[in-house]
Kinemage of the C-alpha trace (Angstrom):
@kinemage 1
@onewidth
@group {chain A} dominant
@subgroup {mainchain}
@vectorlist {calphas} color= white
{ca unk a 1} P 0.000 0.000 0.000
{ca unk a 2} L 0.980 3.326 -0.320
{ca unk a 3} L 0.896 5.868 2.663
{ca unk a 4} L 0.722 9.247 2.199
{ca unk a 5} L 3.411 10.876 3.793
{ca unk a 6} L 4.131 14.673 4.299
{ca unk a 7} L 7.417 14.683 4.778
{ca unk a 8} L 9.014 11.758 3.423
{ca unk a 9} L 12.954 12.597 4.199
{ca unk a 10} L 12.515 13.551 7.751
{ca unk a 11} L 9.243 12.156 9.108
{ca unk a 12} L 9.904 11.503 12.897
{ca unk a 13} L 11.208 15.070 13.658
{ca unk a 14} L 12.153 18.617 12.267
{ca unk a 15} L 14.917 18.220 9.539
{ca unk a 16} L 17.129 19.868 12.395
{ca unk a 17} L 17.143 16.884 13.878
{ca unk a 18} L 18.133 14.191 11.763
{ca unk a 19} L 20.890 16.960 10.635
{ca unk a 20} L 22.145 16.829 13.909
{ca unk a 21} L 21.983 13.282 14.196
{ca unk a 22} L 24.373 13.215 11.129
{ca unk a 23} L 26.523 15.850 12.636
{ca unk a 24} L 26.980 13.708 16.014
{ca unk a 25} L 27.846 10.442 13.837
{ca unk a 26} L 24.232 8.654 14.701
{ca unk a 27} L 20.912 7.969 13.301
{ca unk a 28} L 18.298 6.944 15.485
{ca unk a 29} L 15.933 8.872 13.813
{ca unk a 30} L 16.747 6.803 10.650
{ca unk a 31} L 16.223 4.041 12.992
{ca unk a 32} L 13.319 5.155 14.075
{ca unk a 33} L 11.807 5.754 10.798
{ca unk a 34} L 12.794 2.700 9.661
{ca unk a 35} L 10.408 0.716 12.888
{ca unk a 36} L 7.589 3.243 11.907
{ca unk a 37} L 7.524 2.841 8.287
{ca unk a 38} L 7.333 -0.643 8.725
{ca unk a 39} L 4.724 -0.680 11.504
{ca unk a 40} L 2.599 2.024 9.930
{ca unk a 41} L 2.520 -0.395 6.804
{ca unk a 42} L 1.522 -3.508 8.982
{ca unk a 43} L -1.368 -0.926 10.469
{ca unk a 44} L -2.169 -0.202 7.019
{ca unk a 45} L -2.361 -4.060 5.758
{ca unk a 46} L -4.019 -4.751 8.734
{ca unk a 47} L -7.077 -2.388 8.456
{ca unk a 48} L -7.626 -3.091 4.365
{ca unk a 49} L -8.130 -6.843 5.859
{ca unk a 50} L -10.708 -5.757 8.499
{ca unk a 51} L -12.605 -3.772 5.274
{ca unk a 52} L -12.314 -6.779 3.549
{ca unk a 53} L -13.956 -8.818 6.191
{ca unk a 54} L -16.669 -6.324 6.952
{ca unk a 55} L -17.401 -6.390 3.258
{ca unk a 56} L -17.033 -10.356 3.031
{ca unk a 57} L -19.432 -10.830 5.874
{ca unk a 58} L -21.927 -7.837 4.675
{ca unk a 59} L -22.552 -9.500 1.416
{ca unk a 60} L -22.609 -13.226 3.163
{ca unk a 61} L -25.481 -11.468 4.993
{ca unk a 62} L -27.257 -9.797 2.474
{ca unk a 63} L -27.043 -13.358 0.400
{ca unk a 64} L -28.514 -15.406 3.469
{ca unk a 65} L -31.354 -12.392 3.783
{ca unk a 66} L -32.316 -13.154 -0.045
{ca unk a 67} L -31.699 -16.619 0.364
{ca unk a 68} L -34.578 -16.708 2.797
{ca unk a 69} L -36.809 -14.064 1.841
{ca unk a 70} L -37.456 -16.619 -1.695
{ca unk a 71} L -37.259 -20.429 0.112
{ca unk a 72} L -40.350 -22.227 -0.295
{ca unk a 73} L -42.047 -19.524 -2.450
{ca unk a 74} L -43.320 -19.983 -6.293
{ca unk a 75} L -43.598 -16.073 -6.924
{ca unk a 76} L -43.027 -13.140 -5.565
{ca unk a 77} L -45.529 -10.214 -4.956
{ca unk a 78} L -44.812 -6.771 -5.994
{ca unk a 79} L -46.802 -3.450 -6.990
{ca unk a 80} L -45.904 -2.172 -10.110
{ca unk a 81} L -47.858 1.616 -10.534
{ca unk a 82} L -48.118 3.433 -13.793
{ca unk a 83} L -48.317 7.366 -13.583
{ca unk a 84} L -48.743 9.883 -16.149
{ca unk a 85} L -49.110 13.934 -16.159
{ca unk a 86} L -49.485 15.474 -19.945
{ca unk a 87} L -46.619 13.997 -21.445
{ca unk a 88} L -44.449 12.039 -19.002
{ca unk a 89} L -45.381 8.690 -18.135
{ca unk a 90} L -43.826 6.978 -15.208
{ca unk a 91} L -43.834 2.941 -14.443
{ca unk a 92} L -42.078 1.597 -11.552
{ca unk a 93} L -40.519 -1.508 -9.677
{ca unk a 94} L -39.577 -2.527 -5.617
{ca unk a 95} L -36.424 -3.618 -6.925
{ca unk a 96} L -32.750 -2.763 -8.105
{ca unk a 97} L -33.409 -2.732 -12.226
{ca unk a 98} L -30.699 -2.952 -14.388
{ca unk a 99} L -30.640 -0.861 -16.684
{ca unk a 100} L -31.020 -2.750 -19.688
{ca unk a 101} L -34.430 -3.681 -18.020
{ca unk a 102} L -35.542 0.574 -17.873
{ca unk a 103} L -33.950 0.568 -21.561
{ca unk a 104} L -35.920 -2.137 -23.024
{ca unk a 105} L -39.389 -0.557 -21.423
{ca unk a 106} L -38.643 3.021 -22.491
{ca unk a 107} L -37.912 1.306 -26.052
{ca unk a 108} L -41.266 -0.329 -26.536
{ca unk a 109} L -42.954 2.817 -24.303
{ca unk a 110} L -46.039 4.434 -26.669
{ca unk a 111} L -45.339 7.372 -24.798
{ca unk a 112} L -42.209 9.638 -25.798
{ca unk a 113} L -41.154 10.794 -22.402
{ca unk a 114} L -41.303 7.206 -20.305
{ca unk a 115} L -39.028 6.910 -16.965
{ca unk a 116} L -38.380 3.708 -15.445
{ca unk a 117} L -37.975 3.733 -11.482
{ca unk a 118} L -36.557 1.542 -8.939
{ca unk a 119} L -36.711 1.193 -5.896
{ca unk a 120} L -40.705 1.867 -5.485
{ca unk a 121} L -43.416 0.523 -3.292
{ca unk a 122} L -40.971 -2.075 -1.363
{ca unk a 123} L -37.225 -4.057 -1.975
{ca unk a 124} L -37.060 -7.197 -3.768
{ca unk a 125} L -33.062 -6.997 -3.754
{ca unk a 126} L -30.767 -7.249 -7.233
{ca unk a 127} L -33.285 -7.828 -10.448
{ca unk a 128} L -30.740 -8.687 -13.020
{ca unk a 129} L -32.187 -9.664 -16.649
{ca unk a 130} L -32.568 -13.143 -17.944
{ca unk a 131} L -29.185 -12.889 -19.504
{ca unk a 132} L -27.223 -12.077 -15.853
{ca unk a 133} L -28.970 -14.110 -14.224
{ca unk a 134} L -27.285 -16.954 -16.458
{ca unk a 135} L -23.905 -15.415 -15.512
{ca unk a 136} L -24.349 -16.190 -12.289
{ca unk a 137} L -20.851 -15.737 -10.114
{ca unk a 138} L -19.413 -13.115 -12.092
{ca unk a 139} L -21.188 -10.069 -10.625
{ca unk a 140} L -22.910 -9.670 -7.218
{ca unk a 141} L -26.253 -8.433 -8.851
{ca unk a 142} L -26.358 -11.089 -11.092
{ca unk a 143} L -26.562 -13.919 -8.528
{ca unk a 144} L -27.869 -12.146 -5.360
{ca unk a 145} L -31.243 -12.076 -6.388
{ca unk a 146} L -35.101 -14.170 -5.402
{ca unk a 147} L -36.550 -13.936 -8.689
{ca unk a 148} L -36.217 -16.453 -11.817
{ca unk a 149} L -34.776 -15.386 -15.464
{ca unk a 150} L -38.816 -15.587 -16.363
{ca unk a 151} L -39.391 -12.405 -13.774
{ca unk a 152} L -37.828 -9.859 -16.701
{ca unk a 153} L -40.409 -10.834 -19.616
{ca unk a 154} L -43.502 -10.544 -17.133
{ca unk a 155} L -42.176 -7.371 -15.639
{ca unk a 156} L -41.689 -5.716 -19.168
{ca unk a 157} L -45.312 -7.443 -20.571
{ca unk a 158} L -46.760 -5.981 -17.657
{ca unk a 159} L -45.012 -2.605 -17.367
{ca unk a 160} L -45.635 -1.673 -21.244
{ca unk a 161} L -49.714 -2.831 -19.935
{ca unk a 162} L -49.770 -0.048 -17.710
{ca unk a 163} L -48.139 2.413 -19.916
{ca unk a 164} L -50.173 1.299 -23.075
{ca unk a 165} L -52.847 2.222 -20.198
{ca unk a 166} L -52.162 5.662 -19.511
């Protein structure tokens, strides 16, 4: 790792001292920087393994939470609401879309000025498309997820519905 340092050549005391040091024949501030340098690192190495833990055991979490928020169910209940004033239309999903997924529903939209929103009306985790959802292991949001590759088709049948709708 790198650590930031302000000053580099003399870091354990004013330059006066290590020139005096040098003057008297010693260098225990050399020493010195020497013990810290290599401590500070071991700090350093240290904490980027505690991040990596807390992340580790985060997403372990997370993945158990999904886990059992889809065991023993067939499908998974969400509202999906439609909104339009004059020209903007509006559908939405309780979920983290990808955007491919807000892409393909803007494309088939029969309104010009269609948004796509997330995050709506409740939190059914990662909703990757049917494509990611065959990747699985590659990316967190493709695998951490409750629904099947089907969810993506209904979603978009039943999103363009509402807008077709409106």
């Amino acid at each position: 790792t790198d650590i930031i340092k302000a000053f580099p050549d003399f870091p354990s005391t004013f330059a006066q001292g290590y020139l005096h040091e040098k003057t008297m024949g010693r260098s225990e501030w050399a020493r010195l920087d020497s013990v810290n340098r290599r401590d500070v690192e071991n700090y350093m190495l240290n904490i980027l393994a505690m991040e990596e833990l807390v992340r580790v055991n985060t997403n372990l979490a997370l993945l158990r939470k999904h886990q059992q928020a889809g065991i023993g169910k067939k499908t998974v209940p969400v509202e999906i609401v439609g909104l339009r004033i004059g020209d903007f239309t509006l559908v939405t999903y309780p979920g983290e879309l990808t955007v491919q997924i807000g892409l393909n529903i803007k494309k088939m939209s029969p309104h010009k000025y269609t948004f796509v929103a997330g995050y709506t009306n409740g939190y059914t985790y990662y909703a990757p498309t049917a494509g990611q959802l065959r990747n699985t292991g590659v990316a967190q949001e493709d695998c951490e997820t409750i629904l099947a590759p089907e969810w993506q088709l209904k979603y978009e049948e039943m999103a363009l519905g509402i807008l077709r709708s409106l």
